[in-house]
Phi, psi and omega in degrees: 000323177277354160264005167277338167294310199286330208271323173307313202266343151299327178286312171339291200277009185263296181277325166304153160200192187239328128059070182296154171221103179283120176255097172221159185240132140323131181299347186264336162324134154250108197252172174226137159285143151275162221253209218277345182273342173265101178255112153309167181264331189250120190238100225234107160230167174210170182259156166234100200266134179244179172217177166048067209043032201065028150262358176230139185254144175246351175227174194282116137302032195210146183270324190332329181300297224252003179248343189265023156266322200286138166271307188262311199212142167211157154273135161228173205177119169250129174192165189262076177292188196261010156267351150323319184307316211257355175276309214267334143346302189287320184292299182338301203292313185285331207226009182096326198082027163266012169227138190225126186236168184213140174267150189216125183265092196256126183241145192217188167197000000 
């Protein structure tokens, strides 16, 4: 039982990672979130790359860039898509699983 336990919380910290996303605006924007019913026309996406399993970001994590494009309304959506899967597949095999990507999805208007 206890090694099964150990075999759990070992996969855990193997396959996990923590790969933060800062959801922000310029301050000076007046912005509206849309809501699940609002498909914006400008659809913005980008990878956000981490190393040491997604606790240090090596590119900018913050939407703030990409939202101080948006005039009115904005979505933003973070996921793990499947060519994220398939960059961290390759790395795992090269690095272990120290570089890690995660996608962040911005739709605006």
């Amino acid at each position: 039982m206890k090694r099964g336990i150990f075999a759990l919380l070992l996969a855990s910290l193997l396959f996990g990672s923590c790969a933060t996303i800062v959801y922000e605006a310029p301050a000076n924007k007046d912005l509206k979130m849309a809501t699940q019913l609002d498909v914006p026309p400008i659809k913005m996406k980008k990878k956000v790359w981490y190393i040491l399993w997604g606790l240090v970001p090596i590119s900018s994590n913050s939407t703030a860039e990409m939202v101080g494009l948006c005039n009115e309304m904005v979505k933003v959506k973070s996921y793990y898509g499947i060519d994220d899967l398939l960059i961290n597949e390759i790395f795992d095999l090269l690095t272990f699983g120290f570089i890690h990507t995660k996608t962040v999805e911005i739709q605006c208007k």
